[in-house]
Backbone of each chain as nested JSON, in Angstrom:
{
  "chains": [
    {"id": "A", "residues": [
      {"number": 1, "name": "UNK", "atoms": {"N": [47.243, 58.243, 51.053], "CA": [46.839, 58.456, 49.659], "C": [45.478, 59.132, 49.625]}},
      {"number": 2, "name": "UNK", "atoms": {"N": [45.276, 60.26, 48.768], "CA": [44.33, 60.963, 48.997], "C": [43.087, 60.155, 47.929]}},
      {"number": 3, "name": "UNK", "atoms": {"N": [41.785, 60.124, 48.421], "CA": [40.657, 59.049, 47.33], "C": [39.98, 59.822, 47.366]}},
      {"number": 4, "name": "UNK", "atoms": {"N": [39.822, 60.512, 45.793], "CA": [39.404, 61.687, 45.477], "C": [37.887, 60.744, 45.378]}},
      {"number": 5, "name": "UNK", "atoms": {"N": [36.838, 61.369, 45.475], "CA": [35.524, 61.257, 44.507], "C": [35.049, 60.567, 43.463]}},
      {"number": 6, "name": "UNK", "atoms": {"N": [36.327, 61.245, 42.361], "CA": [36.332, 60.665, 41.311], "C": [37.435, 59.467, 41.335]}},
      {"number": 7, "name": "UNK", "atoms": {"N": [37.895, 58.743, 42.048], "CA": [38.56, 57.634, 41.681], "C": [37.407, 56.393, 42.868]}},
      {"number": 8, "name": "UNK", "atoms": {"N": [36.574, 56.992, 43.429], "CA": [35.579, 56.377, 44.246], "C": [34.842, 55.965, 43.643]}},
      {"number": 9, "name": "UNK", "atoms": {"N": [34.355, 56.978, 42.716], "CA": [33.15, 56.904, 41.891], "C": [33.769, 55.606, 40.376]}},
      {"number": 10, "name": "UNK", "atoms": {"N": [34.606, 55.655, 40.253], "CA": [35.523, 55.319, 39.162], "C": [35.498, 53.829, 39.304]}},
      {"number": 11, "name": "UNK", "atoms": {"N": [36.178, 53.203, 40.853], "CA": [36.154, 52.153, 41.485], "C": [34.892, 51.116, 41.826]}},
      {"number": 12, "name": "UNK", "atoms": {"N": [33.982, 52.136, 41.989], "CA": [32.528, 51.885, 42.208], "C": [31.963, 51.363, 40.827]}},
      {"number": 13, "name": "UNK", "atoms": {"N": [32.346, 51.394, 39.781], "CA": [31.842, 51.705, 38.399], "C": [32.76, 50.15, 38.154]}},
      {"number": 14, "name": "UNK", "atoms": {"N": [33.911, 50.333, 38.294], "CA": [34.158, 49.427, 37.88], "C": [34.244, 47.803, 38.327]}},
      {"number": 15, "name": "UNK", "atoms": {"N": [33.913, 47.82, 39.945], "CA": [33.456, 46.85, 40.788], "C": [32.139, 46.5, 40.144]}},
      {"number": 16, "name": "UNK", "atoms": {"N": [31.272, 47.371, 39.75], "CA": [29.988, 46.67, 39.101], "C": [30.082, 46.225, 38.14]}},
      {"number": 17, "name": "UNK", "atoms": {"N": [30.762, 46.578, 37.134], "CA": [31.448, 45.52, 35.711], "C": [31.607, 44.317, 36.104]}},
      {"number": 18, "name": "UNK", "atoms": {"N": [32.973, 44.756, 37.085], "CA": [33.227, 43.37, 37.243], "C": [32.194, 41.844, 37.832]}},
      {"number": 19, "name": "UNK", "atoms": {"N": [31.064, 42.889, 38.907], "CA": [30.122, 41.935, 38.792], "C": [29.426, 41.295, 37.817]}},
      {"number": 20, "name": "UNK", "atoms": {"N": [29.045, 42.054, 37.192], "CA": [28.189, 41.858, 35.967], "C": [28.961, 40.735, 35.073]}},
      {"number": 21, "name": "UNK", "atoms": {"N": [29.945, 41.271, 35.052], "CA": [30.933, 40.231, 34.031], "C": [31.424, 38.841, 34.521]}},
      {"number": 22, "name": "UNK", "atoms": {"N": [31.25, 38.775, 35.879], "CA": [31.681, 37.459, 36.749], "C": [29.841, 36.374, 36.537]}},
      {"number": 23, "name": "UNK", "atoms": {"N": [29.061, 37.312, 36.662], "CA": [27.586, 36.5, 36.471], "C": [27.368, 36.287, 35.074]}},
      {"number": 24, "name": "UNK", "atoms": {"N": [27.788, 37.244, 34.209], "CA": [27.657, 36.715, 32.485], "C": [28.283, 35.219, 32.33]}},
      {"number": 25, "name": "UNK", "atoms": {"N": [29.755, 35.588, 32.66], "CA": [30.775, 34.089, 32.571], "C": [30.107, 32.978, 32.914]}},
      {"number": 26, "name": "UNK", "atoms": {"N": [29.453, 33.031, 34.198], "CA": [29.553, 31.591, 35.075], "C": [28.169, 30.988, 34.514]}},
      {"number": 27, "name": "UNK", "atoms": {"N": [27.298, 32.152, 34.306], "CA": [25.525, 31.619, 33.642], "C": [26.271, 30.908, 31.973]}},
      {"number": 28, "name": "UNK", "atoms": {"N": [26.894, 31.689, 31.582], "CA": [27.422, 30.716, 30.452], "C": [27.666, 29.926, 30.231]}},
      {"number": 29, "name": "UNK", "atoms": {"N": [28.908, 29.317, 31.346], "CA": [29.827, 28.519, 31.794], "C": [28.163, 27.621, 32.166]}},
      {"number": 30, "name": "UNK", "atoms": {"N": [27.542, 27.89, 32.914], "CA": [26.745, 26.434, 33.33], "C": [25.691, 25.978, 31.883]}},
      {"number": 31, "name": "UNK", "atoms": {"N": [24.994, 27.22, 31.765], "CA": [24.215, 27.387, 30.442], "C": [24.985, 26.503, 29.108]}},
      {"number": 32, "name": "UNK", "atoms": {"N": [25.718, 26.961, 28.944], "CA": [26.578, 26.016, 27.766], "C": [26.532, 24.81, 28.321]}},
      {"number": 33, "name": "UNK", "atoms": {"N": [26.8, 24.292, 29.556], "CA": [26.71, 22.842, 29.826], "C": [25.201, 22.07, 29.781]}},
      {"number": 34, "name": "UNK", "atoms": {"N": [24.387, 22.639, 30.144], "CA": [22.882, 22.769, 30.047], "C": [22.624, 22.475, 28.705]}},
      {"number": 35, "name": "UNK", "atoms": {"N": [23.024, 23.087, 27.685], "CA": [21.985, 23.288, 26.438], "C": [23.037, 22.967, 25.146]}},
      {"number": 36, "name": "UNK", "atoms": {"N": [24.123, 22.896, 25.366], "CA": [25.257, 22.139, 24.121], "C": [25.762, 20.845, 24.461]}},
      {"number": 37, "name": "UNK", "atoms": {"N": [24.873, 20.153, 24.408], "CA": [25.237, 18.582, 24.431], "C": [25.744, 17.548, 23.7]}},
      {"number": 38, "name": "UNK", "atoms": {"N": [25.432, 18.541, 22.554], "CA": [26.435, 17.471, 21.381], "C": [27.958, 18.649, 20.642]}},
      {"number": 39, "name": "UNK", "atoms": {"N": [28.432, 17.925, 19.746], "CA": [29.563, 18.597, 19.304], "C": [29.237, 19.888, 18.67]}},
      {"number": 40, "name": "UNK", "atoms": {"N": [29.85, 20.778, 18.934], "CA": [29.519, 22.15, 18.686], "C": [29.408, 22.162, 16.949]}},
      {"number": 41, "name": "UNK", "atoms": {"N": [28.049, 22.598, 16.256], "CA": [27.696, 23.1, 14.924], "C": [28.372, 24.296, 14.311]}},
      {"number": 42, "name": "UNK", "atoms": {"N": [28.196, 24.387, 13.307], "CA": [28.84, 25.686, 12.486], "C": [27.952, 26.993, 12.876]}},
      {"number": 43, "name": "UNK", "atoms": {"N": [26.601, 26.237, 13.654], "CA": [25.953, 27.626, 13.724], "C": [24.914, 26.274, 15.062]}},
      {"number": 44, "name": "UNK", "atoms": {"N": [24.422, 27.827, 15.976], "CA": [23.408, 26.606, 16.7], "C": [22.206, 26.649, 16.464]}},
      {"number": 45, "name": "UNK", "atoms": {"N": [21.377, 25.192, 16.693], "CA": [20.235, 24.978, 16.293], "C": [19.383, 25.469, 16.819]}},
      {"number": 46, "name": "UNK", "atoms": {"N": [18.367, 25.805, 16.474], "CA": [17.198, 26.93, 16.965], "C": [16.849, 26.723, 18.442]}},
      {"number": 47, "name": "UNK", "atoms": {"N": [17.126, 25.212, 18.905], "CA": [16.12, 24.883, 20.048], "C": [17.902, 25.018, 21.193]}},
      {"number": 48, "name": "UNK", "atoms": {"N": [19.107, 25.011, 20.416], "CA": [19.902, 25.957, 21.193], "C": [19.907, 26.733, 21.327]}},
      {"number": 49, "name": "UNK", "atoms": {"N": [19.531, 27.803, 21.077], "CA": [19.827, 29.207, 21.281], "C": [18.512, 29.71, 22.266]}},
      {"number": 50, "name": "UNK", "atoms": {"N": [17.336, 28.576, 21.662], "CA": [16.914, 29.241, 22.849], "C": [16.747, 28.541, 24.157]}},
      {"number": 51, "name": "UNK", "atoms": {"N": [17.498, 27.58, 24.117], "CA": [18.076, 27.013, 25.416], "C": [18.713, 27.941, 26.114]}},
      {"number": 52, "name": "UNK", "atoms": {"N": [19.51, 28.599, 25.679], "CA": [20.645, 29.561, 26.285], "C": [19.881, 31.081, 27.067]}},
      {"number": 53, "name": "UNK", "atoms": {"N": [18.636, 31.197, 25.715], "CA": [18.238, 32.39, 26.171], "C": [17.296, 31.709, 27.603]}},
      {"number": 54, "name": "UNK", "atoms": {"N": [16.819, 31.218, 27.802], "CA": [15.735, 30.18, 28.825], "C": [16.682, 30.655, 29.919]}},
      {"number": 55, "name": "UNK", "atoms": {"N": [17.61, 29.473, 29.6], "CA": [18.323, 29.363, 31.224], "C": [18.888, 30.564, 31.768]}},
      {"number": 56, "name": "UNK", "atoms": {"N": [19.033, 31.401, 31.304], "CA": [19.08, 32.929, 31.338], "C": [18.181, 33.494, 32.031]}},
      {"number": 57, "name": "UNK", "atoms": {"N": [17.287, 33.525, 31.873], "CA": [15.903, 34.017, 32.344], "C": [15.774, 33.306, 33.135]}},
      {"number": 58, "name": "UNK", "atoms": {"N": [15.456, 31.996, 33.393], "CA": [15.105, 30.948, 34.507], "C": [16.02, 30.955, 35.617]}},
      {"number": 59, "name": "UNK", "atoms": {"N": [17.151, 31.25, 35.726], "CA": [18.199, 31.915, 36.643], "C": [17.761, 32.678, 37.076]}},
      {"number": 60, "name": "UNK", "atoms": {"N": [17.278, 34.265, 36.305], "CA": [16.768, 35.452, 36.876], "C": [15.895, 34.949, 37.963]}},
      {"number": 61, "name": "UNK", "atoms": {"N": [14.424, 33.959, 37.074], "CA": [13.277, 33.931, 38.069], "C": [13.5, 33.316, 39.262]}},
      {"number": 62, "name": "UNK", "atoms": {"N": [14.679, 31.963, 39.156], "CA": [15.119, 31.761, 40.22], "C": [15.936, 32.349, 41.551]}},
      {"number": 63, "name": "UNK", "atoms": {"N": [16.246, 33.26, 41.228], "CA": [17.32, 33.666, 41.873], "C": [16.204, 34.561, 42.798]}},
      {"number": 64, "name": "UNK", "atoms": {"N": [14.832, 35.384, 41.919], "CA": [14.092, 35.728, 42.793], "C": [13.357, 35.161, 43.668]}},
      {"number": 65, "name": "UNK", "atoms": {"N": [12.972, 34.183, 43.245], "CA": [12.6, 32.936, 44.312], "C": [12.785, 32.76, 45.849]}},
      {"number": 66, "name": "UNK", "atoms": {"N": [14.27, 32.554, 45.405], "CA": [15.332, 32.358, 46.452], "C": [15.283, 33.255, 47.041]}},
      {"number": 67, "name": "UNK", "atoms": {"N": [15.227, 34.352, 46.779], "CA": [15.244, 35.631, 47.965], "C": [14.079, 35.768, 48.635]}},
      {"number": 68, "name": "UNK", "atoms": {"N": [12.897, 35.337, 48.067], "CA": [11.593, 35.603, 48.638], "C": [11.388, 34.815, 49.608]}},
      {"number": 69, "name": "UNK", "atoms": {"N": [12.047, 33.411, 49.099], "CA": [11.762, 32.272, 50.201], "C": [12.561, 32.698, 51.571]}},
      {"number": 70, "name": "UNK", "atoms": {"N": [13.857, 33.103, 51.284], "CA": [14.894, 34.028, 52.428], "C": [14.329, 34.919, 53.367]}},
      {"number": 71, "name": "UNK", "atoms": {"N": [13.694, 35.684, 52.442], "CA": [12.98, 36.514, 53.195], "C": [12.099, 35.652, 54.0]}},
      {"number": 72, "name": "UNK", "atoms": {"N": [11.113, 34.892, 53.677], "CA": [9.933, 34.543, 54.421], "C": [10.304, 33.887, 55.481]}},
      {"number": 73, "name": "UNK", "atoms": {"N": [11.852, 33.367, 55.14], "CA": [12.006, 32.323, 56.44], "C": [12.534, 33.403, 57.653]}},
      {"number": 74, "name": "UNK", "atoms": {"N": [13.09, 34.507, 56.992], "CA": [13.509, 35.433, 58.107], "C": [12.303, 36.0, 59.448]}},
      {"number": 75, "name": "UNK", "atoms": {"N": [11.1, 35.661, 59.119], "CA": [9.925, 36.088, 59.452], "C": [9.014, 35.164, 60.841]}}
    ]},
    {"id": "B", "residues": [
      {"number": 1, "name": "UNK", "atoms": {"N": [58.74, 44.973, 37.445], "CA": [58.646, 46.773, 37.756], "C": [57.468, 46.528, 38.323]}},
      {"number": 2, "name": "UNK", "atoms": {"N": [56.825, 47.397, 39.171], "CA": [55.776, 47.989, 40.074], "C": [55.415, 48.555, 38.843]}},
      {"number": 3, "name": "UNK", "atoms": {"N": [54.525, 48.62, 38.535], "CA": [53.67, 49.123, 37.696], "C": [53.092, 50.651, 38.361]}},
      {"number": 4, "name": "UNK", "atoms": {"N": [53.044, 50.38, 39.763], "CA": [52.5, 51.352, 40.038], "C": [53.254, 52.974, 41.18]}},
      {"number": 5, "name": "UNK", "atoms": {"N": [54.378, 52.227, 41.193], "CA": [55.974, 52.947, 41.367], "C": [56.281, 53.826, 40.451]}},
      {"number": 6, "name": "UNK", "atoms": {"N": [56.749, 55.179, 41.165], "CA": [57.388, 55.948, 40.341], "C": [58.739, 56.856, 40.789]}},
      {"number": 7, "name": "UNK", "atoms": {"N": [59.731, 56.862, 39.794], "CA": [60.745, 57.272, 40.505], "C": [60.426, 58.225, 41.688]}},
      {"number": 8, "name": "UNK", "atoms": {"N": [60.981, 58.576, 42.745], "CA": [61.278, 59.543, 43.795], "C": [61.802, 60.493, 43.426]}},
      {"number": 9, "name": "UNK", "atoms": {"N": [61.408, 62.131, 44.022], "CA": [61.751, 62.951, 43.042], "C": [63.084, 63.273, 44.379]}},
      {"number": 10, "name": "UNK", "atoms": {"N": [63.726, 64.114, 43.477], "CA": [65.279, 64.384, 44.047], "C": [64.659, 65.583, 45.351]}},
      {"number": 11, "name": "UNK", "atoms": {"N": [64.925, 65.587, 46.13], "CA": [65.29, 66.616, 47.43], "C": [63.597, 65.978, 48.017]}},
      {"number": 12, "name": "UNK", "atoms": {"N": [62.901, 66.391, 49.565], "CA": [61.646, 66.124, 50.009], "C": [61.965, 64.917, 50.768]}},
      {"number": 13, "name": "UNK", "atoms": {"N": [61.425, 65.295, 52.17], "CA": [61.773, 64.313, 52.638], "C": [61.645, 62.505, 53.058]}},
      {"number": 14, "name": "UNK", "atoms": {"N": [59.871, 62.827, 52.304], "CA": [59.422, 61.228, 52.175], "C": [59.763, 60.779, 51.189]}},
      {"number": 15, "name": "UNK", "atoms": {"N": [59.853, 61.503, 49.918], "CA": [60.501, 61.473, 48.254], "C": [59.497, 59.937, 47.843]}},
      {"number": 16, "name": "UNK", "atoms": {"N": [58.228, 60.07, 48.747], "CA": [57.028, 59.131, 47.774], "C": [56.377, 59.941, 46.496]}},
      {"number": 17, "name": "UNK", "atoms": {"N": [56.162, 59.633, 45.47], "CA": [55.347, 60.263, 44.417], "C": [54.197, 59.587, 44.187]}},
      {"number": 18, "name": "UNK", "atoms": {"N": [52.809, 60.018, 44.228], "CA": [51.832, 58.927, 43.848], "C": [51.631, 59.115, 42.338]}},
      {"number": 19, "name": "UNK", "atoms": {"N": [50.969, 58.325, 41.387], "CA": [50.397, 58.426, 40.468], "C": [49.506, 59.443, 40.246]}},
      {"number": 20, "name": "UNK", "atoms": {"N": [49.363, 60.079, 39.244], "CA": [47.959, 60.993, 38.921], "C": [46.711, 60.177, 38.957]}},
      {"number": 21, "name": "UNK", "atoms": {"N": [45.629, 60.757, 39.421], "CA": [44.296, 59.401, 39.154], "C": [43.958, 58.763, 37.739]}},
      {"number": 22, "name": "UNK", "atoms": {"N": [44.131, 60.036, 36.703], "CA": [44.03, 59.459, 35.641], "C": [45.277, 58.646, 35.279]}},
      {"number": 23, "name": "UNK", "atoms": {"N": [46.595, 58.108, 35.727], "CA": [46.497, 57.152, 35.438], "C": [46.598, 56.233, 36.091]}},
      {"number": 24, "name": "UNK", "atoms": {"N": [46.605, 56.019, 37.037], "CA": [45.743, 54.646, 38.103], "C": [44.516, 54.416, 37.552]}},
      {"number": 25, "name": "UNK", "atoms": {"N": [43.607, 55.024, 36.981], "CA": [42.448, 54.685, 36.274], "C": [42.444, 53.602, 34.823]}},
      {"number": 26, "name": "UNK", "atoms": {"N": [43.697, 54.664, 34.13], "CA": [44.49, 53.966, 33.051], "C": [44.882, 52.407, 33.328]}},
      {"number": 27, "name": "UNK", "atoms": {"N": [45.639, 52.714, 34.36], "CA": [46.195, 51.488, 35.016], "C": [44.744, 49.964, 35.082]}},
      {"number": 28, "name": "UNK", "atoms": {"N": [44.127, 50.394, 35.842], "CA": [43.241, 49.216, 36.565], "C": [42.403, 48.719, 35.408]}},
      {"number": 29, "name": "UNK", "atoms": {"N": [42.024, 49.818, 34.448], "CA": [41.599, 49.243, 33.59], "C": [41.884, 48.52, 32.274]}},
      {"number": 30, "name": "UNK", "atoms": {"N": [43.187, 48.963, 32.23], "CA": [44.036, 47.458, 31.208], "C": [44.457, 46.427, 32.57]}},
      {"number": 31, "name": "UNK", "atoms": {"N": [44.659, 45.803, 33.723], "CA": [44.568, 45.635, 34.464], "C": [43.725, 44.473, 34.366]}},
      {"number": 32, "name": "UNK", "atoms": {"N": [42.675, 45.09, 34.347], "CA": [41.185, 44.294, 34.268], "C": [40.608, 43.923, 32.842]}},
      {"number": 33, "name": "UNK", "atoms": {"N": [40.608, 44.772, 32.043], "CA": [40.362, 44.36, 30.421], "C": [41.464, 42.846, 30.476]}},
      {"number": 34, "name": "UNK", "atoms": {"N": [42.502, 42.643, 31.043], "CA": [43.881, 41.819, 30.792], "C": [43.422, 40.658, 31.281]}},
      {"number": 35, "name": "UNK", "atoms": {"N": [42.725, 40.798, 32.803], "CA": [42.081, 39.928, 33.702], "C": [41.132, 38.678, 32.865]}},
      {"number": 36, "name": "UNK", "atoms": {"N": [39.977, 39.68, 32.447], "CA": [38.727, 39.38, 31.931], "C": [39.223, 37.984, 30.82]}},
      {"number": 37, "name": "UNK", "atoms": {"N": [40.103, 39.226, 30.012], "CA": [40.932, 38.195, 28.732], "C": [41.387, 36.933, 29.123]}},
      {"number": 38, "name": "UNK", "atoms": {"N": [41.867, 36.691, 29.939], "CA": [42.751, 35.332, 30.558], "C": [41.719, 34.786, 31.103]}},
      {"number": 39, "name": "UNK", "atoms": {"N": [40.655, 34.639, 31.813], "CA": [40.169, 34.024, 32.328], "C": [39.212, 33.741, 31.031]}},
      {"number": 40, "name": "UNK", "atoms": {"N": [38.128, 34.719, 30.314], "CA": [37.749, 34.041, 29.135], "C": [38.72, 33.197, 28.465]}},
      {"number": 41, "name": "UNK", "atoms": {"N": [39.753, 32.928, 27.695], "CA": [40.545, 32.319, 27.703], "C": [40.685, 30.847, 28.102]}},
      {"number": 42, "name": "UNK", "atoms": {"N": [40.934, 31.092, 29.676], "CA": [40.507, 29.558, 30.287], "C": [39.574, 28.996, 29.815]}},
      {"number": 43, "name": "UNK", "atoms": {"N": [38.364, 29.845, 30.454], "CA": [37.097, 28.969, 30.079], "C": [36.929, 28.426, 29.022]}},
      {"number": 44, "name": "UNK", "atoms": {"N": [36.939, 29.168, 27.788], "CA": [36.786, 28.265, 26.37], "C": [37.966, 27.43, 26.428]}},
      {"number": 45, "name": "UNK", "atoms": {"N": [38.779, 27.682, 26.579], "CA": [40.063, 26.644, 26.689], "C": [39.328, 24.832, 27.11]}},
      {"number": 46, "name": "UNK", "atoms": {"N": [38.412, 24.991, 28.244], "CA": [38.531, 24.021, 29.06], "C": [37.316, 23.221, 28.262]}},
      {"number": 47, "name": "UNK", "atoms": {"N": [35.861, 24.473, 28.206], "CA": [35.161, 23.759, 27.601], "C": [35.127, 23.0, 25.837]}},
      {"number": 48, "name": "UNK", "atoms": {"N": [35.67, 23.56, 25.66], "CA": [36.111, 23.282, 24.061], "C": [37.335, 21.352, 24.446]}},
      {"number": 49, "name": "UNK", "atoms": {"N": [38.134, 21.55, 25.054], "CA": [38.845, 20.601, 25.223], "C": [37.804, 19.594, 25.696]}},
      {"number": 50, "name": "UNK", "atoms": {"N": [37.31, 19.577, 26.782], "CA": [35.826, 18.81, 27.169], "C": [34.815, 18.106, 25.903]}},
      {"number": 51, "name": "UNK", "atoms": {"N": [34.426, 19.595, 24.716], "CA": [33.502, 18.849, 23.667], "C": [34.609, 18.184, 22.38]}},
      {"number": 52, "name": "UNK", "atoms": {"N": [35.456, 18.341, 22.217], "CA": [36.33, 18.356, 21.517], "C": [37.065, 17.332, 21.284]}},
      {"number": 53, "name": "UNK", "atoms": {"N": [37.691, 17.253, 22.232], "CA": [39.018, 16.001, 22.65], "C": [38.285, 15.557, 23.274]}},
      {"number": 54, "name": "UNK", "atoms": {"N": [37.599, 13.994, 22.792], "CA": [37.172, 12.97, 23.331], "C": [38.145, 11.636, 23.558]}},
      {"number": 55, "name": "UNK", "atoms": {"N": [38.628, 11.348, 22.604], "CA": [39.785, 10.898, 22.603], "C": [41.358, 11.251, 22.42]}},
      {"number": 56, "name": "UNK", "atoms": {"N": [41.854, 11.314, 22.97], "CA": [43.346, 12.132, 22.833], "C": [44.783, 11.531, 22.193]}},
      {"number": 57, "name": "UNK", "atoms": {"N": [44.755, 11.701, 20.924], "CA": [45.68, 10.537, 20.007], "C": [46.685, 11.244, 19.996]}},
      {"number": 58, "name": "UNK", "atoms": {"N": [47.786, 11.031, 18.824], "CA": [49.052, 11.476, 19.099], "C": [49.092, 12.717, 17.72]}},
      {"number": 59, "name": "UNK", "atoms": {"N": [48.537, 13.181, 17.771], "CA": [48.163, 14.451, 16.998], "C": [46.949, 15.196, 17.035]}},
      {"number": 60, "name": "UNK", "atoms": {"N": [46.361, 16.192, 17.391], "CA": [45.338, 16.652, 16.633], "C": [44.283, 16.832, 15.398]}},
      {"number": 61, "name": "UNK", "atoms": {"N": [43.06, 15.754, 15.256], "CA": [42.705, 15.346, 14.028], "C": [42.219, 16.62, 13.421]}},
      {"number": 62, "name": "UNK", "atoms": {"N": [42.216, 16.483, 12.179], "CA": [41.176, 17.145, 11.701], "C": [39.865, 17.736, 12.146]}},
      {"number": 63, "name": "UNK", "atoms": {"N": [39.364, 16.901, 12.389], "CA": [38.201, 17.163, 12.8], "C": [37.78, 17.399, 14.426]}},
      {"number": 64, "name": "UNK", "atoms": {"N": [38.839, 16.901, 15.106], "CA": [39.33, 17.878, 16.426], "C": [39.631, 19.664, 16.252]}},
      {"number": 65, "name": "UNK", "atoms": {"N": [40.304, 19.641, 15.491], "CA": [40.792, 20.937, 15.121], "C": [39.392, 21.524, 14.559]}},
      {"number": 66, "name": "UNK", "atoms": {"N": [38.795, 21.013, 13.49], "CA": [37.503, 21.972, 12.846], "C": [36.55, 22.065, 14.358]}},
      {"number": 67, "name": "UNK", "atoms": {"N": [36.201, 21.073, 14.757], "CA": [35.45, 21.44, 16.069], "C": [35.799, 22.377, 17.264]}},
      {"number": 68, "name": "UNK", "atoms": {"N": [37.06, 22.27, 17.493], "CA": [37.788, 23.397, 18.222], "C": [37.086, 24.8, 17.828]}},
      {"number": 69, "name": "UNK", "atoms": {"N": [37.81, 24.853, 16.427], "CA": [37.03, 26.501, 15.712], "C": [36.03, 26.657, 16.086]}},
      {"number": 70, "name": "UNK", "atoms": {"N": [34.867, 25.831, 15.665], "CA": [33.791, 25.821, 15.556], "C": [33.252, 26.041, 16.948]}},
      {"number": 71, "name": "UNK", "atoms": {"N": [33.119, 25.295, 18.258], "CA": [33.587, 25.742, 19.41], "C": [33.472, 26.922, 20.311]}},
      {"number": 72, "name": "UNK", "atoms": {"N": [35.056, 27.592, 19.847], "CA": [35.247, 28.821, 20.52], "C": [34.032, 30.064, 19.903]}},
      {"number": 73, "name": "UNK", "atoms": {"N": [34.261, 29.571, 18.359], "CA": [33.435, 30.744, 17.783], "C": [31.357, 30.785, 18.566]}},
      {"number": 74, "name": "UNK", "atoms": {"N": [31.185, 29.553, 18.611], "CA": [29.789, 29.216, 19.227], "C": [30.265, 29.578, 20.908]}},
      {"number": 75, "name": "UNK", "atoms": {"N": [30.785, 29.305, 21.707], "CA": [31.119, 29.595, 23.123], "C": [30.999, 31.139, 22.542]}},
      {"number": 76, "name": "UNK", "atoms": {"N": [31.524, 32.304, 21.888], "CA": [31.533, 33.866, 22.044], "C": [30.359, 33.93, 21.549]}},
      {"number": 77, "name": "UNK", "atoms": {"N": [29.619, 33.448, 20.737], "CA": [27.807, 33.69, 20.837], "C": [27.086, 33.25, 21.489]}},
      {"number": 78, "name": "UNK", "atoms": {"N": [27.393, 32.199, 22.364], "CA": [26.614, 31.986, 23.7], "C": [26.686, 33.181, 24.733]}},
      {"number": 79, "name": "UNK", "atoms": {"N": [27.945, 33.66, 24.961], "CA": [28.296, 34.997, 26.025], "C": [27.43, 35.787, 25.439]}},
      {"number": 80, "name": "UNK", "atoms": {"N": [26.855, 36.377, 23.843], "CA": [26.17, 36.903, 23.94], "C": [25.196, 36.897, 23.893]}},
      {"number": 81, "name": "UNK", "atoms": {"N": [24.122, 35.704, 23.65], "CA": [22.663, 35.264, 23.944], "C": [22.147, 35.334, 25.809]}},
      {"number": 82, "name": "UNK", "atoms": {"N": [23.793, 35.014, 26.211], "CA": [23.069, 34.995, 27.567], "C": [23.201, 36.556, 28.013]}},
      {"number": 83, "name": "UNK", "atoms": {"N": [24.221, 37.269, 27.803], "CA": [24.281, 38.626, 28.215], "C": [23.049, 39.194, 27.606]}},
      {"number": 84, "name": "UNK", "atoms": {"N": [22.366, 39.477, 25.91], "CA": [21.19, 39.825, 26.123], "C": [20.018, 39.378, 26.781]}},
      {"number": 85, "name": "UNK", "atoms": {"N": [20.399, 37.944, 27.181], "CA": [19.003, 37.501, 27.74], "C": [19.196, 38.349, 29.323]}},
      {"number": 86, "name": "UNK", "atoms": {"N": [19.743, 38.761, 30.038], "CA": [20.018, 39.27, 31.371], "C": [19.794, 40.36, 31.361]}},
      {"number": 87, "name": "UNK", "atoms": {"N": [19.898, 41.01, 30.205], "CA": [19.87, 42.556, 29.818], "C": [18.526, 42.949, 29.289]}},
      {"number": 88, "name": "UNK", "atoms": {"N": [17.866, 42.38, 28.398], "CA": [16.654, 42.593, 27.753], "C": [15.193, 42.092, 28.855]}},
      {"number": 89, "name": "UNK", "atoms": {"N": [15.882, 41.373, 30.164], "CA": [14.9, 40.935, 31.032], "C": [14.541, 41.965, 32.069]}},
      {"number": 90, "name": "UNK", "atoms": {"N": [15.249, 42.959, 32.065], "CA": [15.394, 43.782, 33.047], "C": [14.414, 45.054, 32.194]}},
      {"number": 91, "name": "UNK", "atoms": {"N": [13.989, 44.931, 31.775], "CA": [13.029, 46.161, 30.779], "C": [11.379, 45.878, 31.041]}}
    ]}
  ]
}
């Protein structure tokens, strides 16, 4: 089967979605467990939402963490 | 059906036909849009049943059911508080 360029480039594009979209889900998936503790509201309360946005970010900083510490131990 | 099978053309002696790229492209990406769907799906499925159904009687109450709604609709604005929070951090 011939793999033109453009179905490389295509594949490539869409392997990164799919990353992206597998780390949206699962930060949710934990995040919602994190920060909706009671029965879900008609709308969420201020100090939810920015629960959600937090652990969001606090993931990010963690996750850099983790690599730095990786790194250092590689050393 | 093979989705991704196509008749064999008459005379040639391997008589394989591949797809055009555009649509194997076509293809993977309802494919995957289909994927995404079902598995979102699950998930609210599971967590909603989790906040929801605390007790499990021999009908669906009322107020099982309003929380359900209520629920799924809050689970699809969480996907997007956290997707901008991932997105707007990167700036």
């Amino acid at each position: 089967m011939d793999s033109s360029p453009e179905l490389q480039r295509f594949l490539q594009e869409e392997k990164q979605k799919a990353m992206i979209a597998e780390m949206v889900g699962k930060l949710t998936s934990e995040c919602w467990d994190k920060c909706i503790t009671s029965t879900p509201g008609s709308k969420f309360s201020s100090s939810e939402s920015t629960c959600l946005a937090n652990c969001a970010q606090r993931y990010l900083d963690m996750t850099m963490l983790i690599q730095k510490k990786f790194q250092s131990m590689q050393q | 059906m093979d989705p991704f099978s196509s008749p064999s053309p008459s005379g040639g002696s391997s008589g394989q036909s591949v797809p055009s790229a555009d649509v194997l492209m076509d293809q993977v990406k309802t494919q995957l849009a289909q994927a995404y769907a079902e598995e979102f799906f699950e998930t609210v499925r599971s967590k909603c049943f989790t906040k929801c159904i605390t007790k499990p009687g021999t009908s669906l109450s009322g107020s099982e059911s309003s929380c359900i709604t209520r629920c799924v609709e809050r689970y699809i604005e969480a996907t997007g508080i956290i997707s901008r929070a991932l997105f707007s951090a990167h700036r």
